[in-house]
N, CA, C, O and CB atoms as a CASP TS submission, in Angstrom:
PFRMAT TS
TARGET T0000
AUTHOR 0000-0000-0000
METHOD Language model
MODEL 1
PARENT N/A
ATOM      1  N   UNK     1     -27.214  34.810 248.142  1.00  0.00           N
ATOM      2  CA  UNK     1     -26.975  33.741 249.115  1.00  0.00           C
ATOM      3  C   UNK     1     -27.768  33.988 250.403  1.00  0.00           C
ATOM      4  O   UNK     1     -28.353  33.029 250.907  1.00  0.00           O
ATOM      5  CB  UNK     1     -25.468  33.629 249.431  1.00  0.00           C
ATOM      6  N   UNK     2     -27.836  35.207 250.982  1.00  0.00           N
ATOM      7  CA  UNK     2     -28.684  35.788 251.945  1.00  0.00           C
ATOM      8  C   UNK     2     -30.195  35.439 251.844  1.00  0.00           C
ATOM      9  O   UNK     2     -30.878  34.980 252.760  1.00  0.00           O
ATOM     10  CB  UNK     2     -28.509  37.206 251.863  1.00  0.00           C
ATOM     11  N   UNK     3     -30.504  35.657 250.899  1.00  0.00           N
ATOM     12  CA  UNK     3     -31.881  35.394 250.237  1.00  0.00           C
ATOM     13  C   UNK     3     -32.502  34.088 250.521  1.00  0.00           C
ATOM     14  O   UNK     3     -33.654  33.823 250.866  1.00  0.00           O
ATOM     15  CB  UNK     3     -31.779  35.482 248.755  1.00  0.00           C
ATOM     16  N   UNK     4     -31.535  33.372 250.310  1.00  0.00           N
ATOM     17  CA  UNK     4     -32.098  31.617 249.603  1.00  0.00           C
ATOM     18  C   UNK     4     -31.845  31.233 251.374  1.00  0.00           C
ATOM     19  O   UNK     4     -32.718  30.529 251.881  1.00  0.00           O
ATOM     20  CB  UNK     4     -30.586  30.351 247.859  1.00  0.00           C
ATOM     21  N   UNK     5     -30.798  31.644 252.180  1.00  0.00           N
ATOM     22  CA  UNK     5     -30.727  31.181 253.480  1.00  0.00           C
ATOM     23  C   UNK     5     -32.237  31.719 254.124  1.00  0.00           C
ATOM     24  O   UNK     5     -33.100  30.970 254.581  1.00  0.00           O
ATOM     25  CB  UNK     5     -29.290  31.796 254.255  1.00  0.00           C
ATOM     26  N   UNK     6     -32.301  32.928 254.051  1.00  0.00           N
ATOM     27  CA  UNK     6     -33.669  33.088 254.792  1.00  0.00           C
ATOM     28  C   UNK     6     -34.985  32.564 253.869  1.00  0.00           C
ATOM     29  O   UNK     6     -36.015  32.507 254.541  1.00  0.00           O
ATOM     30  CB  UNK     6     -33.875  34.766 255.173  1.00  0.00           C
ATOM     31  N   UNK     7     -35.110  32.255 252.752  1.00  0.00           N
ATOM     32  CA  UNK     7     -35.985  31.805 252.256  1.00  0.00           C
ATOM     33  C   UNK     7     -36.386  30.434 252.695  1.00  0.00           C
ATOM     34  O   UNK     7     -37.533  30.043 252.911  1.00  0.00           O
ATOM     35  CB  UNK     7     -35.754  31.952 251.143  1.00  0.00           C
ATOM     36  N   UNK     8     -35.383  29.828 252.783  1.00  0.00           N
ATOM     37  CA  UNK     8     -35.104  28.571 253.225  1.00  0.00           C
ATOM     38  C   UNK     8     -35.882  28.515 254.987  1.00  0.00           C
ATOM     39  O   UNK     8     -36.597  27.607 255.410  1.00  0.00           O
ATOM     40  CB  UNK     8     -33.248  28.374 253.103  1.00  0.00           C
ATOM     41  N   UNK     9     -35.474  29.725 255.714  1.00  0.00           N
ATOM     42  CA  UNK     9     -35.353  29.174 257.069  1.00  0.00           C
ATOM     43  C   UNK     9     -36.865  29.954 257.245  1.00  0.00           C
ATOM     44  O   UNK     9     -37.414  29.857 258.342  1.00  0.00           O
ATOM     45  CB  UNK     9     -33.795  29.645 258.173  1.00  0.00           C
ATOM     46  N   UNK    10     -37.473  30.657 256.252  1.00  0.00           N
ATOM     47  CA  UNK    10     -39.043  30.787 256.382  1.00  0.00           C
ATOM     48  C   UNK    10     -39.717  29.699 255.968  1.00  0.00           C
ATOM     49  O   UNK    10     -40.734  29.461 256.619  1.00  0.00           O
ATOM     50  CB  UNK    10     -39.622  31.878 255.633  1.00  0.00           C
ATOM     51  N   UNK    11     -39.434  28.883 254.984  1.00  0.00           N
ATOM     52  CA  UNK    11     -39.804  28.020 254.620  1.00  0.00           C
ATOM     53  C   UNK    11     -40.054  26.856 255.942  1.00  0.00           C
ATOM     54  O   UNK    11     -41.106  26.663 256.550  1.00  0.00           O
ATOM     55  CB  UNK    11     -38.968  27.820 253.574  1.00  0.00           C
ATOM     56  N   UNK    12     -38.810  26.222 256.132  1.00  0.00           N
ATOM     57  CA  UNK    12     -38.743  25.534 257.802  1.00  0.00           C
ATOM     58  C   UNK    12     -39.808  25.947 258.639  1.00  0.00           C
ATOM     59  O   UNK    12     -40.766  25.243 258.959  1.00  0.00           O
ATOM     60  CB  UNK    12     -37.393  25.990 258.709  1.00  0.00           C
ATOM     61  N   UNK    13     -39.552  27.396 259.059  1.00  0.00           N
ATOM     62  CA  UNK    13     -40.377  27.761 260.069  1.00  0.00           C
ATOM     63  C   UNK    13     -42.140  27.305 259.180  1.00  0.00           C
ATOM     64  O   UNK    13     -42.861  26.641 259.924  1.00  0.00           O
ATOM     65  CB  UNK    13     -39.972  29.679 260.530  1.00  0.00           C
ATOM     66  N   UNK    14     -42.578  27.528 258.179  1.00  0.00           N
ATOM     67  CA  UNK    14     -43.689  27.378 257.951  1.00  0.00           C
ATOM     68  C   UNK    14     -44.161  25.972 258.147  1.00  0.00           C
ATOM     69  O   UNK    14     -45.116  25.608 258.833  1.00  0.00           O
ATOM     70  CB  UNK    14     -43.861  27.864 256.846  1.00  0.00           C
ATOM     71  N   UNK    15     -43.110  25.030 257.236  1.00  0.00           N
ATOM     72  CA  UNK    15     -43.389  24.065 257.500  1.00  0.00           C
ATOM     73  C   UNK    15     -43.717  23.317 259.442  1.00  0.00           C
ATOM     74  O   UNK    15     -44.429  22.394 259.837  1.00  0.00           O
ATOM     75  CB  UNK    15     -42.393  23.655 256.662  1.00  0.00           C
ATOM     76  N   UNK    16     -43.144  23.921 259.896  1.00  0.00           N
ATOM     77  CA  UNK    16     -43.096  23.339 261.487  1.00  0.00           C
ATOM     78  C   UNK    16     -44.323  23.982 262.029  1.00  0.00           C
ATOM     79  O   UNK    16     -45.102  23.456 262.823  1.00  0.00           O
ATOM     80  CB  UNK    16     -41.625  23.814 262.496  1.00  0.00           C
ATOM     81  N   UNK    17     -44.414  25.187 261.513  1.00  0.00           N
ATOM     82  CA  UNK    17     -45.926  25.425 261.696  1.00  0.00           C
ATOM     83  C   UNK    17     -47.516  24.729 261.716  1.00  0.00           C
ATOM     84  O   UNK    17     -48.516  24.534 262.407  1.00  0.00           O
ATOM     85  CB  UNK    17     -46.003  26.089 260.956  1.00  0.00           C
ATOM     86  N   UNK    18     -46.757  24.485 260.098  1.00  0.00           N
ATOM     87  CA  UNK    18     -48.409  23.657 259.382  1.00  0.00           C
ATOM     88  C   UNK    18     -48.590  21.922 260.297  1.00  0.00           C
ATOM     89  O   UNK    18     -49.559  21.432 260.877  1.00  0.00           O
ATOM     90  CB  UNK    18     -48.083  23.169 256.898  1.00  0.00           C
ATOM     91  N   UNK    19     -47.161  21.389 260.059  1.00  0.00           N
ATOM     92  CA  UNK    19     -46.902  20.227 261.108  1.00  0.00           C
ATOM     93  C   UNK    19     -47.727  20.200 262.653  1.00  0.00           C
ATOM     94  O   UNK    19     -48.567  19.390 263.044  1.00  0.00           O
ATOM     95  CB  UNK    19     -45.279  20.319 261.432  1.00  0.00           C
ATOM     96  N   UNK    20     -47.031  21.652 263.506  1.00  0.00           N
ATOM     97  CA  UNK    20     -47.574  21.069 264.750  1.00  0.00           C
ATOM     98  C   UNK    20     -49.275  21.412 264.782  1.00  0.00           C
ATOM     99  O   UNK    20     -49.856  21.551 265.859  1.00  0.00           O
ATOM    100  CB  UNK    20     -46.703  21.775 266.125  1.00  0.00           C
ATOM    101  N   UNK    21     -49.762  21.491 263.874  1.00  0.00           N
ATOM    102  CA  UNK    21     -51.474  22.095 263.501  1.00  0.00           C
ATOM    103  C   UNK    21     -51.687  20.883 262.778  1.00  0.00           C
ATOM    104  O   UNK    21     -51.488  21.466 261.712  1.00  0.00           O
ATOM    105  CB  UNK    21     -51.814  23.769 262.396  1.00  0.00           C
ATOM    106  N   UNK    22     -51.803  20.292 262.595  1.00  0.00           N
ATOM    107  CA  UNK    22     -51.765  19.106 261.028  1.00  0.00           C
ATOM    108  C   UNK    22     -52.299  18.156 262.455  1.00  0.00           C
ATOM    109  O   UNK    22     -53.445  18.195 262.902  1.00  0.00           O
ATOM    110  CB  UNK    22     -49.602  18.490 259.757  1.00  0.00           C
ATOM    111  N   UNK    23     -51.312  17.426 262.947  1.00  0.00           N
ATOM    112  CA  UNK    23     -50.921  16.820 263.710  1.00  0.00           C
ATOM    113  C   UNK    23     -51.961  16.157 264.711  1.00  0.00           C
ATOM    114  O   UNK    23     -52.398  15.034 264.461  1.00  0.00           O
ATOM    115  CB  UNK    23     -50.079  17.525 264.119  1.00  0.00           C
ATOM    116  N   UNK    24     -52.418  16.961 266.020  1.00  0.00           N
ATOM    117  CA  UNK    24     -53.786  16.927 266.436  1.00  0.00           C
ATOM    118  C   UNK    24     -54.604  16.682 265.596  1.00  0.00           C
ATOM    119  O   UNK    24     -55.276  15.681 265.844  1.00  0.00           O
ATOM    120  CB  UNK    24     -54.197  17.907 266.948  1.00  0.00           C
ATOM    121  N   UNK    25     -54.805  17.144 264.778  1.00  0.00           N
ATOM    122  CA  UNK    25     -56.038  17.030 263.894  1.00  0.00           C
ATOM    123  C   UNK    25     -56.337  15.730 263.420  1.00  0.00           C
ATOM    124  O   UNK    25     -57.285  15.017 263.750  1.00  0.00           O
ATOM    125  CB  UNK    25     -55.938  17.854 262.733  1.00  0.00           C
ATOM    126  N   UNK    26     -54.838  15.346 262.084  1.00  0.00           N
ATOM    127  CA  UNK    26     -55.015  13.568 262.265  1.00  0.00           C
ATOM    128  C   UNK    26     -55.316  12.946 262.693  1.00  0.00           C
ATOM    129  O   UNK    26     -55.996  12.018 262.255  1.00  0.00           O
ATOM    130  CB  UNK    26     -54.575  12.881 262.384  1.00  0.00           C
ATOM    131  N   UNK    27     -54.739  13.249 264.488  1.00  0.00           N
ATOM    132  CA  UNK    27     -54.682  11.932 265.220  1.00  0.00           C
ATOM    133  C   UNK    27     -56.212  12.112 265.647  1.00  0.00           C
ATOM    134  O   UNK    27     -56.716  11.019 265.903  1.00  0.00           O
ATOM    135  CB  UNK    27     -53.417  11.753 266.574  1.00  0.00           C
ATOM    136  N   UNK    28     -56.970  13.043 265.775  1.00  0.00           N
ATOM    137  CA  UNK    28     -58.114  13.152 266.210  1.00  0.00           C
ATOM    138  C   UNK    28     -59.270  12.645 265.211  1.00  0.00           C
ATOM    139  O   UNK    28     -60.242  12.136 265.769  1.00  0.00           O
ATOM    140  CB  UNK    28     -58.204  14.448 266.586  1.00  0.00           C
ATOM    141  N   UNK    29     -59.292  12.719 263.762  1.00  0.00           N
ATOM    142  CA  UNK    29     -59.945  12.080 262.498  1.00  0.00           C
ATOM    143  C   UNK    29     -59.181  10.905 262.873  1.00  0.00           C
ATOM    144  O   UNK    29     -59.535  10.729 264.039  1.00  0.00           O
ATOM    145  CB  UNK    29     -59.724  12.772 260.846  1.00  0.00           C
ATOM    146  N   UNK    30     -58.203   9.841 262.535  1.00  0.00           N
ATOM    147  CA  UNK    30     -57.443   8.416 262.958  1.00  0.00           C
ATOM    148  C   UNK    30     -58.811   8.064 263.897  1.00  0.00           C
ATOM    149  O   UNK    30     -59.849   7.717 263.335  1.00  0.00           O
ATOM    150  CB  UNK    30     -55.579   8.551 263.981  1.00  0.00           C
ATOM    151  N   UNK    31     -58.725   8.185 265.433  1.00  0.00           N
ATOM    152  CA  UNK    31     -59.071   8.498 266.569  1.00  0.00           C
ATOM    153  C   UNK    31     -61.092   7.871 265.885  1.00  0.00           C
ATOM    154  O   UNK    31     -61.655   6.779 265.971  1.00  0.00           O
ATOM    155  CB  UNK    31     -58.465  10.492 267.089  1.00  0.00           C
ATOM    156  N   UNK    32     -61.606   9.392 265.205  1.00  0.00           N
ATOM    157  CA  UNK    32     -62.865   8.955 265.090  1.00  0.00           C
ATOM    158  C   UNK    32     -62.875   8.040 264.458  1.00  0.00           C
ATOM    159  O   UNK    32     -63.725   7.238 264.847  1.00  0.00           O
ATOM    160  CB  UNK    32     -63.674   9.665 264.698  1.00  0.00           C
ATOM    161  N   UNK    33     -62.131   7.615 263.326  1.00  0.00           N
ATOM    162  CA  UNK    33     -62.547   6.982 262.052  1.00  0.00           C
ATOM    163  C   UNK    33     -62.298   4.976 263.122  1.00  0.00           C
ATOM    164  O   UNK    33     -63.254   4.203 263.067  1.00  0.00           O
ATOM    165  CB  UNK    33     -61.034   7.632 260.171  1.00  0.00           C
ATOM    166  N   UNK    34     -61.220   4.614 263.775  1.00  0.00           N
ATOM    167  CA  UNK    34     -61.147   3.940 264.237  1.00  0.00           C
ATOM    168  C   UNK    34     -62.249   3.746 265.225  1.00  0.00           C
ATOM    169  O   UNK    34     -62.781   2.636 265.211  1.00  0.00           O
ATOM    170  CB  UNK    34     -60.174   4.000 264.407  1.00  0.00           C
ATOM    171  N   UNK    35     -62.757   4.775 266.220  1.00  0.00           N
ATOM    172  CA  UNK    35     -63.964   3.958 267.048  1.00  0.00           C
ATOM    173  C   UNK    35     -65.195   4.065 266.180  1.00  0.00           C
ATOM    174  O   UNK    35     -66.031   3.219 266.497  1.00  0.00           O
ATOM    175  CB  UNK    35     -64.345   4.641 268.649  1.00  0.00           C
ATOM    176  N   UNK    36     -65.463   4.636 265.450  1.00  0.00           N
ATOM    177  CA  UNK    36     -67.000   4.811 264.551  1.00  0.00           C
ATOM    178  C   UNK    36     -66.915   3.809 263.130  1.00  0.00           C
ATOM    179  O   UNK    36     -67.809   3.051 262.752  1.00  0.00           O
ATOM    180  CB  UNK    36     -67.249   6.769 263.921  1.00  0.00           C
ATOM    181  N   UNK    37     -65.954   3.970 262.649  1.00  0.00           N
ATOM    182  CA  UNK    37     -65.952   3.787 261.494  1.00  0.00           C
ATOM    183  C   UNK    37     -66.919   4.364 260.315  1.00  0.00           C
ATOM    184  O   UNK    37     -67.649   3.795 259.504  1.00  0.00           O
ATOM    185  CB  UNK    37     -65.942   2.720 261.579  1.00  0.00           C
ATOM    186  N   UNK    38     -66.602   5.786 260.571  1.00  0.00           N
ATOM    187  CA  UNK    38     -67.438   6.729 260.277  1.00  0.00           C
ATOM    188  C   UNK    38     -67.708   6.699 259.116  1.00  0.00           C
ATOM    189  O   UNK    38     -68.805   7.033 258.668  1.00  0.00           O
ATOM    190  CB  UNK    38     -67.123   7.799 260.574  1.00  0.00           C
ATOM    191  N   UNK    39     -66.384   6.141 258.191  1.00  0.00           N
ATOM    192  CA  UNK    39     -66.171   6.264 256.685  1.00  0.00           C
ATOM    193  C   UNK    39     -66.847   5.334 256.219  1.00  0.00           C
ATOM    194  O   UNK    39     -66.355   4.785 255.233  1.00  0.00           O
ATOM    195  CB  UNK    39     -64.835   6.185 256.150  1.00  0.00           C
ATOM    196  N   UNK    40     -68.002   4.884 256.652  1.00  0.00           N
ATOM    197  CA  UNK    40     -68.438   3.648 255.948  1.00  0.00           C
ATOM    198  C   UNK    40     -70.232   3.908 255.859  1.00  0.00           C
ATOM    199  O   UNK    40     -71.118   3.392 256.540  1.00  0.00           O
ATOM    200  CB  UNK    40     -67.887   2.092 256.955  1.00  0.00           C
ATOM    201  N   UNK    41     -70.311   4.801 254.861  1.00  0.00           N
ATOM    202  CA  UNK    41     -71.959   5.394 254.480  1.00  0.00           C
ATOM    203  C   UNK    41     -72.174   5.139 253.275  1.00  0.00           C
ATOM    204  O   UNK    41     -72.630   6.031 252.559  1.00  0.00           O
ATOM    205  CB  UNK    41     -72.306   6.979 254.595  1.00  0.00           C
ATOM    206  N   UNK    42     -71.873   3.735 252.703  1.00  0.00           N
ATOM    207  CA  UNK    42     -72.219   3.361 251.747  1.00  0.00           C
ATOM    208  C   UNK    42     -73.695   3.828 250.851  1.00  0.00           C
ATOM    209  O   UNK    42     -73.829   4.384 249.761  1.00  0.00           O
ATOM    210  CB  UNK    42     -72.072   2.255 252.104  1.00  0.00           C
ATOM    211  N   UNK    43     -75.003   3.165 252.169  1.00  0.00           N
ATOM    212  CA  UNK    43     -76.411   3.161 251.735  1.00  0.00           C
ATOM    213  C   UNK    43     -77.330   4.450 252.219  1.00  0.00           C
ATOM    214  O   UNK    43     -78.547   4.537 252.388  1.00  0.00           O
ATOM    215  CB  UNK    43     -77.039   1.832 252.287  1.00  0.00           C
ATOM    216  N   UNK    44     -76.143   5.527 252.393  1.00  0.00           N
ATOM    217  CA  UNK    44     -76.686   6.881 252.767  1.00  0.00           C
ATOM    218  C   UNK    44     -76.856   7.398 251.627  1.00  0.00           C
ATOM    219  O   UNK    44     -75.948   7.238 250.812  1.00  0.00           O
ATOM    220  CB  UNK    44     -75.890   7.769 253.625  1.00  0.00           C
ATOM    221  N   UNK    45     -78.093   8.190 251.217  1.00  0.00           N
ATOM    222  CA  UNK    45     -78.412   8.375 249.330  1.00  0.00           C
ATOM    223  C   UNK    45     -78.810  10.157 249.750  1.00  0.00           C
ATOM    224  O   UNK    45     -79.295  10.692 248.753  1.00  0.00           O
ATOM    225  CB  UNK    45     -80.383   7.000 248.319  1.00  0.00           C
ATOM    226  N   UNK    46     -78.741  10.841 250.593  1.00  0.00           N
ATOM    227  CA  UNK    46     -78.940  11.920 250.335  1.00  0.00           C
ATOM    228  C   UNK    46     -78.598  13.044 251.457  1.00  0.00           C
ATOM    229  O   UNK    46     -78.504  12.462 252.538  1.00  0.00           O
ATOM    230  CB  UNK    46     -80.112  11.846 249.925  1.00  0.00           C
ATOM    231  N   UNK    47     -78.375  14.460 251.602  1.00  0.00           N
ATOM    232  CA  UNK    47     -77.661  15.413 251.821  1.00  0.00           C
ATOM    233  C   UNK    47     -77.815  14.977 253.361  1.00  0.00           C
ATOM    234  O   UNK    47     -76.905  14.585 254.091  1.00  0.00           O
ATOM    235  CB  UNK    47     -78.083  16.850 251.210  1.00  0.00           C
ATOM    236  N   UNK    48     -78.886  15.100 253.620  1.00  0.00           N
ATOM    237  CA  UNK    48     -79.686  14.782 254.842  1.00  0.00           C
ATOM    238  C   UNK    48     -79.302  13.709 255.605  1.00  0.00           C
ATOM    239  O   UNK    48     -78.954  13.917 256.768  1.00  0.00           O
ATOM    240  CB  UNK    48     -80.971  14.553 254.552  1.00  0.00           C
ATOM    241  N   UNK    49     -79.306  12.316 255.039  1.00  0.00           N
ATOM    242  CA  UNK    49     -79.301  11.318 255.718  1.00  0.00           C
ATOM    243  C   UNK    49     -77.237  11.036 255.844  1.00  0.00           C
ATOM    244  O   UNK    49     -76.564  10.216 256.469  1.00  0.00           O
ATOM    245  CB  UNK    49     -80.452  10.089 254.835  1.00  0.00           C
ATOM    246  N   UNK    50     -76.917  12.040 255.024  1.00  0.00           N
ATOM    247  CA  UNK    50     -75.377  11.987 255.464  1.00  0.00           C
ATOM    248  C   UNK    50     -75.022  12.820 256.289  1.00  0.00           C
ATOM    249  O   UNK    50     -73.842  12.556 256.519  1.00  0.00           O
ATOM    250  CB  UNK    50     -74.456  12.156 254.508  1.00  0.00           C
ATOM    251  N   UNK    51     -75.421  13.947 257.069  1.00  0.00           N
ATOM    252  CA  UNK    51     -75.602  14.648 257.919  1.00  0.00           C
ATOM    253  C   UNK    51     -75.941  13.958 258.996  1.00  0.00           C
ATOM    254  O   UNK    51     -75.083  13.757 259.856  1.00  0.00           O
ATOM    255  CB  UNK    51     -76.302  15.474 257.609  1.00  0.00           C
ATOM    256  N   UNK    52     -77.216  13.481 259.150  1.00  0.00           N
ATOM    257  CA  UNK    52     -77.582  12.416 260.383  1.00  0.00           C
ATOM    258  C   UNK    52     -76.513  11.196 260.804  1.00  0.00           C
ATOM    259  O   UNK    52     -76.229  10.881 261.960  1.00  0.00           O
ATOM    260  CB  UNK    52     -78.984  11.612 259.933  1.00  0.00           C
ATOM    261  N   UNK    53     -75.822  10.390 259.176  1.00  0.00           N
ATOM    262  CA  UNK    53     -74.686   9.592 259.340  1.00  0.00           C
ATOM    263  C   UNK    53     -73.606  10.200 260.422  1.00  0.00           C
ATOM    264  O   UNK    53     -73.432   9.863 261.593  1.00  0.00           O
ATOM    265  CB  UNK    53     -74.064   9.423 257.944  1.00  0.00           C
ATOM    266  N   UNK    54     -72.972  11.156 259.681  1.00  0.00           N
ATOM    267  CA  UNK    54     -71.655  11.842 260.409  1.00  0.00           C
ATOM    268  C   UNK    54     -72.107  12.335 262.024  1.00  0.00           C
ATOM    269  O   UNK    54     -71.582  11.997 263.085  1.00  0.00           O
ATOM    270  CB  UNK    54     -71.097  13.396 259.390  1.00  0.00           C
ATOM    271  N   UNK    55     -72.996  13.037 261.846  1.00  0.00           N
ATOM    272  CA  UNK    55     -73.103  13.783 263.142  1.00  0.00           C
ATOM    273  C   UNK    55     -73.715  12.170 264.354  1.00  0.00           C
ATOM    274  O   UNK    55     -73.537  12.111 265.570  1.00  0.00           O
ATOM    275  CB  UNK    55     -74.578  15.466 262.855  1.00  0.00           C
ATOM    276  N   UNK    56     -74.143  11.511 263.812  1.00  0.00           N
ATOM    277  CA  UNK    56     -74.791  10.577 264.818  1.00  0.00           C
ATOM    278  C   UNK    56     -73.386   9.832 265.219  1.00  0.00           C
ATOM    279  O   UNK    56     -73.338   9.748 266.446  1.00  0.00           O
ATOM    280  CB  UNK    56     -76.137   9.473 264.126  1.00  0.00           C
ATOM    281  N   UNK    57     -72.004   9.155 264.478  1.00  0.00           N
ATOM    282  CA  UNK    57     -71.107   8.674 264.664  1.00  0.00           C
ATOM    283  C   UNK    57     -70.714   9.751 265.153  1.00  0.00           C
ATOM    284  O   UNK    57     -71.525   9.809 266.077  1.00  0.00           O
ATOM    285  CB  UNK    57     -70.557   8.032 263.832  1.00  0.00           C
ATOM    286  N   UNK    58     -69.895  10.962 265.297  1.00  0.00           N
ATOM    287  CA  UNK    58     -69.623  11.745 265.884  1.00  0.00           C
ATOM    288  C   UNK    58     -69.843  11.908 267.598  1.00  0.00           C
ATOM    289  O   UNK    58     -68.974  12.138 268.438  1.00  0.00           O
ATOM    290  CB  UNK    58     -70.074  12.450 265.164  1.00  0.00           C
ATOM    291  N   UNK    59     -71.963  11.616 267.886  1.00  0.00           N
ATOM    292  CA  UNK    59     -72.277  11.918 268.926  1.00  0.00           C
ATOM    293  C   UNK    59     -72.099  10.207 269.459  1.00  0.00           C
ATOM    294  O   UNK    59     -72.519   9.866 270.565  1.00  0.00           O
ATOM    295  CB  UNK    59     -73.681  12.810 268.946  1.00  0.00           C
ATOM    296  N   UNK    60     -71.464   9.284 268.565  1.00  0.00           N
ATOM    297  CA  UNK    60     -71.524   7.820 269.436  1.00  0.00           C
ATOM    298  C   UNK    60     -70.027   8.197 270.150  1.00  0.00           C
ATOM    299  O   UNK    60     -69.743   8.327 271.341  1.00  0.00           O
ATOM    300  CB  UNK    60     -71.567   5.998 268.281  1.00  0.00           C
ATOM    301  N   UNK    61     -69.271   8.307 269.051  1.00  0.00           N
ATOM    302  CA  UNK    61     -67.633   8.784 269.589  1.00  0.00           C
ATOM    303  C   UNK    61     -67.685   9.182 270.698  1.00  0.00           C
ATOM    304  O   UNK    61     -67.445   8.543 271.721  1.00  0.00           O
ATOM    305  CB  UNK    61     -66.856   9.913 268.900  1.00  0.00           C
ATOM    306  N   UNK    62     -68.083  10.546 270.574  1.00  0.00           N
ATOM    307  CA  UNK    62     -68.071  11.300 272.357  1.00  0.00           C
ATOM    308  C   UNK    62     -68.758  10.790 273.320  1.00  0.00           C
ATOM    309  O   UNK    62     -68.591  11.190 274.472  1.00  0.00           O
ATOM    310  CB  UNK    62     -68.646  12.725 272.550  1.00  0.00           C
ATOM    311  N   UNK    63     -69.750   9.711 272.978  1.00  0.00           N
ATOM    312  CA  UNK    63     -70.431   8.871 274.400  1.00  0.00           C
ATOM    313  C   UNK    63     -69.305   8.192 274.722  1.00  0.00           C
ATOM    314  O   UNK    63     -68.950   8.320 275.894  1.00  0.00           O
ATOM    315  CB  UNK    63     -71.832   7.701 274.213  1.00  0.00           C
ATOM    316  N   UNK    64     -68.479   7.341 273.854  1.00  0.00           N
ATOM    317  CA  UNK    64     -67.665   6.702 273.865  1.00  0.00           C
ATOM    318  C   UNK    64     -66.556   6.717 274.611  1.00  0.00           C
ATOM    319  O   UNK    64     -65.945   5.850 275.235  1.00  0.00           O
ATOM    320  CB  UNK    64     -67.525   6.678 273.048  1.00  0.00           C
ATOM    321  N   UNK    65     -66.375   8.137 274.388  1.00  0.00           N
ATOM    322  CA  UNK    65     -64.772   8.918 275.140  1.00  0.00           C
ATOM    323  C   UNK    65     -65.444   8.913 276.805  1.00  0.00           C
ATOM    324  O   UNK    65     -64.870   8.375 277.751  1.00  0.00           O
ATOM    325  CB  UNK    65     -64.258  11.212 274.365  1.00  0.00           C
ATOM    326  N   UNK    66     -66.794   9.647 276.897  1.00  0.00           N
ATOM    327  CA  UNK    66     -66.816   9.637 278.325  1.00  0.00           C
ATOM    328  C   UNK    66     -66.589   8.727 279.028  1.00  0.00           C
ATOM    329  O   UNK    66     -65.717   8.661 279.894  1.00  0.00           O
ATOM    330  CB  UNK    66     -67.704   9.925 278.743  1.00  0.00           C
ATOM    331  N   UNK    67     -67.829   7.445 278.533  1.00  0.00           N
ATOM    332  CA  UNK    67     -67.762   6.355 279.334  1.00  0.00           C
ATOM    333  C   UNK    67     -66.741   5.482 279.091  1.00  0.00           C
ATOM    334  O   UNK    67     -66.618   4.469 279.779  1.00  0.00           O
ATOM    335  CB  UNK    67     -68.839   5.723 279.306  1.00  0.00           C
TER
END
C-alpha cells in the first residue's frame, strides 16, 4: 500500500513536471504557427529550401514580435 501511494505521488510529481515544461513551449509553436503560418511548405521540394522555409518564417515572427 506504501508503494502504490508513493508510486502514485512520483508519478503526479512527474507529471506536473513534464506539464509546466510542455506548456511554454506550445503556446510558443501555437504563437509561431498562428503569425507565420509556418506549416504551410507545400512547394518546398528539398532539405535546403525547407531550412530557408522554417528559418525565414521564424526570422519574419521575431520582426514581428519587435515591431
Amino acid at each position: 500500500e506504501v508503494i502504490k501511494q508513493r508510486d502514485k505521488a512520483a508519478n503526479d510529481l512527474f507529471s506536473t513536471a513534464v506539464s509546466t515544461i510542455r506548456q511554454p513551449i506550445e503556446s510558443l509553436f501555437n504563437w509561431l504557427i498562428t503569425k507565420t503560418d509556418i506549416q504551410r511548405a507545400s512547394k518546398v521540394r528539398s532539405t535546403k529550401g525547407l531550412l530557408i522555409h522554417v528559418f525565414g518564417k521564424i526570422a519574419a515572427a521575431f520582426i514581428y514580435l519587435v515591431f
